[in-house]
N, C-alpha and C positions, 0 to 999 in steps of 0.2 A: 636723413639717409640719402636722398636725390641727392642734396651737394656734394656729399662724400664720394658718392659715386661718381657724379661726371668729372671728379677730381682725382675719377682713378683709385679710390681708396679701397682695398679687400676687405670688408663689411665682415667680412668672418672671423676679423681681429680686431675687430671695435665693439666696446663694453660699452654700452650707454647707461646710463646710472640716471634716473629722474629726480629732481628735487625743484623745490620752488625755490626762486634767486628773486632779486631784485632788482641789481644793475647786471651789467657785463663783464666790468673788472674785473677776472676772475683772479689774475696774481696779485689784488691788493687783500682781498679775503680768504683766497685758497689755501690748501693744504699746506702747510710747512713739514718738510719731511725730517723727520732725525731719526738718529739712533742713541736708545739709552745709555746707561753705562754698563750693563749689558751685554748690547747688540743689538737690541731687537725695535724693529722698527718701531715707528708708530707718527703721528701727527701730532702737532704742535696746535694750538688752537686760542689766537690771540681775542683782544676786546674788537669787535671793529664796531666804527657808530659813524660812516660817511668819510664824505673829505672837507670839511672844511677850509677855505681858502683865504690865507694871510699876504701880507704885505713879504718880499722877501729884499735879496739884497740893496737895492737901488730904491729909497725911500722917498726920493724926489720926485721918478717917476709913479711911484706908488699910489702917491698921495692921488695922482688924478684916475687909478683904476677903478672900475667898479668894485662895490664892495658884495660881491655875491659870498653868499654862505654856504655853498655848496657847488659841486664840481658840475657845470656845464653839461648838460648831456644826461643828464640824470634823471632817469623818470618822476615828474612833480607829482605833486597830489592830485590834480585831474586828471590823471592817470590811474590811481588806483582803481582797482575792481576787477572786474574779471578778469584784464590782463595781466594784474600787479596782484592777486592775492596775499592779505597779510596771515600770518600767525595768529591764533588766538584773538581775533577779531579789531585787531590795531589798524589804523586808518592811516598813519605813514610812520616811515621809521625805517631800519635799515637792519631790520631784524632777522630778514630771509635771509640774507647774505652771512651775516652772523650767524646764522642756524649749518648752513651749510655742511661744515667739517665733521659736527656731529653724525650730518649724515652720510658721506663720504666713510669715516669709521668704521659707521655699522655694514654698510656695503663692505669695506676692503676689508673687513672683520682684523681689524689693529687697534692700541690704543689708543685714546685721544687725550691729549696731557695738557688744559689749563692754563693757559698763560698768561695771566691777572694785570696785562698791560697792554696797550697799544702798538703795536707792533704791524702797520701796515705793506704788505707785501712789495709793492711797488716803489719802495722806501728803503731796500733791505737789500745790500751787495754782497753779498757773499764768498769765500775762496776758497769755502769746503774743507779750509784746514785751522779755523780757528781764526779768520780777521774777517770784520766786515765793515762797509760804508752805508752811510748815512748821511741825509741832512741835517740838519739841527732841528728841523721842521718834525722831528721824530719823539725827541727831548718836547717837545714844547706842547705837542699831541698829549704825553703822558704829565702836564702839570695840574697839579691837584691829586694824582694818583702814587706818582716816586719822583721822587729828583735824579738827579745824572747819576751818581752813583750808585742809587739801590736801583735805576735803570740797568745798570751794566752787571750788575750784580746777575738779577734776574738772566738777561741774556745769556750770563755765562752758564747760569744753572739751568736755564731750559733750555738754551740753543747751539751751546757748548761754544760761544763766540767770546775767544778768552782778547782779543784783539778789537776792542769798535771805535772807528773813526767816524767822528761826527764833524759834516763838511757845511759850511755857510750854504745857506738857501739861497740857490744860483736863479730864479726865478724873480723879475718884476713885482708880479701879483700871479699868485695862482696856489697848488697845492704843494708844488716843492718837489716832488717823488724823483730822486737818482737817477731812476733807470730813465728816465725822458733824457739826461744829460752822459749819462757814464756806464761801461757795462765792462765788466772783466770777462775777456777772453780766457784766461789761464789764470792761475794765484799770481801770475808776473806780470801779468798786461793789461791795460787797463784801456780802453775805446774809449775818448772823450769828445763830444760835440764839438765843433768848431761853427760857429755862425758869422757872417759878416760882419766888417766895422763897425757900420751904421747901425748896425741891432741896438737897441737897447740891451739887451742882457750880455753885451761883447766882454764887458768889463768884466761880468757878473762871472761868466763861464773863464775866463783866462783866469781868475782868482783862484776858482775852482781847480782849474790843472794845477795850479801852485801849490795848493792843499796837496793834493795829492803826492806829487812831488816830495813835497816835505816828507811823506809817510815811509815803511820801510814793506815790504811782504811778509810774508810770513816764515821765508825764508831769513830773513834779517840784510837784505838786500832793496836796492832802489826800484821802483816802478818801472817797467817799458810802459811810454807814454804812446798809443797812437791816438792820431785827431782825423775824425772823420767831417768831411766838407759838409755841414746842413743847410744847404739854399733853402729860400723862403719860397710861396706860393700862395701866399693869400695875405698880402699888407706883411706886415714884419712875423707873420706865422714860418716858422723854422720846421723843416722835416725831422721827424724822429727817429732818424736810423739807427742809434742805439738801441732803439724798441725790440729789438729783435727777440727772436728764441735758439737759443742752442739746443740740439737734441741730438743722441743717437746716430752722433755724428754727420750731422745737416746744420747750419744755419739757415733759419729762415730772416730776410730780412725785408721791412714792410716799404711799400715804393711810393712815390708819392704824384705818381707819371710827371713828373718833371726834369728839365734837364741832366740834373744832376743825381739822378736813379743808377746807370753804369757807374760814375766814378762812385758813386756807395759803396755799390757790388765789388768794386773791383778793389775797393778800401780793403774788406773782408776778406778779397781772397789774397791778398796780399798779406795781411796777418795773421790768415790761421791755414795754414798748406797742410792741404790733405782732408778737410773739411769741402764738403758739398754745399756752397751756396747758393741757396737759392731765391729771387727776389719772389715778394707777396703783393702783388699792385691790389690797391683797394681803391676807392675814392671815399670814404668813408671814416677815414681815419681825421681824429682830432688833432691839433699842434699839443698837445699836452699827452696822448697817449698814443699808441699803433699797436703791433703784433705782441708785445711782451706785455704789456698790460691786461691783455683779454686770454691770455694762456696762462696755463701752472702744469707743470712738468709734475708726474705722480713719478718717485723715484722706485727702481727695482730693491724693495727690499732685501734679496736675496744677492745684491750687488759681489763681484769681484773686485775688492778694491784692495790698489799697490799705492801707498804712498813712500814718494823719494823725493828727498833734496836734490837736485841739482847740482852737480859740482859748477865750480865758481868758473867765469869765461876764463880766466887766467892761474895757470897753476904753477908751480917752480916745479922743474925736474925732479923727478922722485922713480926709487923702483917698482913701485906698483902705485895705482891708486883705487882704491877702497872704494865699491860702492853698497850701500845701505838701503834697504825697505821694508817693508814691512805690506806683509800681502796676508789679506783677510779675504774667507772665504764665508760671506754671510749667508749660505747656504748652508753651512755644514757639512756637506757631501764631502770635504777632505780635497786638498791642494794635488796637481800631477807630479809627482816631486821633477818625472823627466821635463813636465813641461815649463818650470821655473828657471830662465835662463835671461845672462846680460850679454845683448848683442852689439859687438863694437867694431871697429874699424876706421883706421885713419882718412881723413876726409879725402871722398874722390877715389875710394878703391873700388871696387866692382865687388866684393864681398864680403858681409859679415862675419869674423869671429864670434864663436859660441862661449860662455861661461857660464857654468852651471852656477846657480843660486842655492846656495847652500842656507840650511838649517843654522840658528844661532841659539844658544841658549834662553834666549827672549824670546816670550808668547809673540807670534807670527812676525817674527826678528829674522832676515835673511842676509847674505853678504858676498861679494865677489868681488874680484881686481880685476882692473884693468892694469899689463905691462906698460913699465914705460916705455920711452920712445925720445927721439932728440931734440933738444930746442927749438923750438917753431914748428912742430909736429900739433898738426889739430884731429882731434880726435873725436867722433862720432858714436854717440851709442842712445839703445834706449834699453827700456825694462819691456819682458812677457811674461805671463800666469796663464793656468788655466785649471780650472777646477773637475772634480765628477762630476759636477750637474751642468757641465757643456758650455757653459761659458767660457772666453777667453779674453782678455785685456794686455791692452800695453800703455805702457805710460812713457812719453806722451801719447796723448788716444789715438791720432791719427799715424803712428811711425811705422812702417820705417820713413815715410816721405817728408814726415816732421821727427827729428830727433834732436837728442842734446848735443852739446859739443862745449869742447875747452879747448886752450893751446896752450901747451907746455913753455915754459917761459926760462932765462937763461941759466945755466947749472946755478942753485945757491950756495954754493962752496965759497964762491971768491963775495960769496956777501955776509957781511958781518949782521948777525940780527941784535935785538939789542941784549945787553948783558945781564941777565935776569937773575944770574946766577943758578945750581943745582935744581933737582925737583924736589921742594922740602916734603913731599908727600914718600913715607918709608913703610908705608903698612897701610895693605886696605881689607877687613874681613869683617863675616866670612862675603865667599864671594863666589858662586851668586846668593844673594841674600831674599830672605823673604818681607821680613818687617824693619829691623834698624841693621845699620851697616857701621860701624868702625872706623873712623878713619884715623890713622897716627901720621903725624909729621915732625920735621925737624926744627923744633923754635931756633929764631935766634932772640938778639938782643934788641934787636930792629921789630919794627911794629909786622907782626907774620900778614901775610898776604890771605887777599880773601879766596876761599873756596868756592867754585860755582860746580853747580853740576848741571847734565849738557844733556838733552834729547839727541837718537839719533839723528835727529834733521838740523844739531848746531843750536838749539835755541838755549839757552838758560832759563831752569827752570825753578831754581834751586839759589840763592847765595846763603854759605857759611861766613860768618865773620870772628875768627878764633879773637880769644883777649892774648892781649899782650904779656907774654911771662918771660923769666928770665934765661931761659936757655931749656936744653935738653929736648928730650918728648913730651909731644900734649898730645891728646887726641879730640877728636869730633865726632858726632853720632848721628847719620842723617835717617831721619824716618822715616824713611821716601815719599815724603809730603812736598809741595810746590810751596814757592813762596806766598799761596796764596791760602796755603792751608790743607790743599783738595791732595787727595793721596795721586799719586805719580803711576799709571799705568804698567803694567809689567812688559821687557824691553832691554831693550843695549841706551846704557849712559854713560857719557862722562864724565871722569874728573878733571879739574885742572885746578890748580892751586899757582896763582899769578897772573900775570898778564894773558895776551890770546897768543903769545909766543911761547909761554910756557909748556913742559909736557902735559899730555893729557894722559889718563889709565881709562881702562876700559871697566865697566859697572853692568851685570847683568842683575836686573832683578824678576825675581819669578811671582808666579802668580799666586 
């Protein structure tokens, strides 16, 4: 309570919740927040049993590491006792820290949901829309318990993570954990360490950007890469400026009083505008952890949340362009309908145009255009909401000072696309549908093209693959299952039968 206060904090709005812990960590044990399928909140609650520390990518220098068994900094067993008390009278172990969530829980009175695998917090990158990263160091936690695919399996089913990239262990010798190397600003950006030549781990970490690299968002798009400078301050110890925390529109970023603290800072404010950074000087911070590893962000269950694709940097001239979201109001209190609006304007105008968000026949399905405008015309917009129970959001969170943009690109008239031929899709019912939907097309003699169908954020989520017959009409029957088997949310989808040039139809299914 003294800290908090000479830190300026209003004590009036801080819950303190007691429990016995046993290290500090708190984002490799803490809470994992979801929502069911459902809605409704609750905690996630992994095995945790320490950190054990392996060899990682650079096996040469490895071989000369110490071989500790456990993370540095860790309260040992001449610690235990008054200050370390255990559980049920255990003499070491790592079982408070594991006890934790339960009782987190029963304070936030939510569910606590089981998650019969290793799942280390500070291990775990997330995009909030279904992709997350990883080391391999994650995989290898959980052997003897699942292999890589009933691991992924699991994740999808408890952490709704339909996306996991598992990245080489960018670490010498130590525990491995991402957030020491890499942290996503937005589902499109991703913050990656940069160390010196001479580091040891230089190789280790540049491999790593390549990983990533190679990967797509969630969007179905490439990564913005930025690289944040990590000077050393103690023999080849590298600062952990990805360590940070994003909240409530602050970044906190941990400093390390070294040279290279401002260009950090200024790393941050240069890629997220409109965010409040602000740096956290400790002297106390390890080369393996800082401010993101001793924090866990408890999420508002009752969140405002707009999820939208992004339209793409470049678009061909068209008479409107279509934009799509989907805004949940996990409060229940019911959406402002006045206050659902797409504010746009061509780059560099003094004022926003208004477009109302409209209702679509998809469970919290919304829609509006933007006009077009002339060849090399860039255009600026973002999303608002706001609910009865007084919240309000925009996406992106900080806009209008950060917003989206595209630039219209030259008339596609005089451009030939390729020759696809017709839409053999001639019948789609009923529509909107509840359980299976109809589809009829035009066979030819040629092997028919495959059918995918499309979320509204563009991803495929769906492929049909008709048999080959000899002409006339066939039809297909989709049952709004994923190709993963998991039924398909209720929403605006599409069809498209052919190529990504082909037409697409619009699919509304209800709930």
């Amino acid at each position: 309570r003294s800290t908090f206060a000479g830190w300026g904090v209003d004590l009036s709005r801080v819950r303190f919740i007691q429990t016995q812990t046993y290290s500090h960590w708190t984002r490799d044990w803490g809470p994992q927040s979801v929502f069911d399928g459902d809605g409704l909140y609750g905690i996630t609650d992994p095995i945790f049993d320490g950190y054990p520390w392996v060899s990682g990518c650079d096996m040469a220098r490895a071989e000369s590491a110490p071989a500790s068994q456990e993370r540095p900094g860790s309260p040992d067993a001449s610690r235990v006792g008054s200050a370390f008390p255990l559980r049920g009278g255990r003499t070491r172990g790592w079982e408070e820290d594991d006890a934790v969530n339960a009782d987190l829980a029963a304070e936030l009175g939510c569910p606590l949901h089981a998650f019969p695998a290793h799942c280390t917090g500070g291990n775990v990158m997330t995009d909030g829309s279904g992709g997350a990263f990883s080391t391999r160091r994650m995989l290898d936690e959980n052997q003897g318990l699942w292999n890589e695919e009933e691991f992924r399996q699991l994740a999808a089913d408890y952490l709704g993570i339909e996306h996991y990239w598992f990245l080489d262990d960018p670490e010498v010798y130590g525990i491995q954990h991402i957030d020491c190397y890499a942290k996503l600003l937005d589902p499109e950006t991703v913050l990656i360490k940069e160390v010196p030549t001479w580091h040891p781990e230089y190789e280790c970490v540049e491999r790593l950007v390549d990983q990533v690299a190679a990967t797509t968002t969630c969007y179905g798009r490439p990564y913005r890469i930025v690289r944040i400078y990590c000077g050393t301050y103690d023999g080849s110890a590298a600062a952990g400026y990805t360590n940070s925390l994003i909240l409530n529109g602050k970044v906190f970023v941990p400093l390390f009083n070294i040279t290279w603290d401002s260009a950090a800072l200024a790393t941050y404010e240069a890629a997220m505008p409109g965010y409040e950074v602000i740096g956290f000087p400790w002297n106390g911070w390890y080369d393996y952890d800082a401010l993101h590893c001793r924090t866990m962000a408890i999420f508002d269950r009752f969140m405002l949340r707009i999820a939208h694709r992004p339209l793409d940097a470049e678009l061909p001239l068209a008479p409107e362009f279509e934009i799509h979201a989907l805004i949940d109001d996990r409060s229940e209190s019911g959406l402002i309908p006045d206050a659902l609006g797409l504010l746009w304007r061509i780059a560099g105008a003094p004022d926003w145009n208004w477009e109302m968000l409209l209702a679509t026949a998809g469970t919290d399905s919304f829609a509006a255009a933007i006009p077009g405008a002339a060849p090399g015309t860039t255009i600026e917009y973002y999303l608002t909401a706001a609910d009865q129970s007084g919240r309000v959001e925009t996406v992106p969170p900080t806009a209008p000072v950060n917003c989206f943009r595209f630039t219209i690109t030259a008339d596609p008239s005089g451009v030939q696309p390729p020759r696809l031929g017709p839409d053999p899709i001639t019948e789609i019912r009923p529509t909107p549908f509840f359980s299976d939907v109809t589809i009829r097309w035009r066979a030819s003699r040629e092997r028919p093209p495959a059918v995918r169908i499309l979320d509204c954020r563009g991803r495929v989520v769906r492929t049909l693959r008709p048999i080959a017959v000899g002409g006339g009409d066939a039809t297909l029957i989709w049952n709004g299952r994923d190709d993963r088997g998991q039924l398909c949310p209720a929403g605006l989808y599409w069809i498209r039968a052919g190529g990504t040039h082909a037409p697409a139809r619009k699919l509304l299914r209800l709930r």
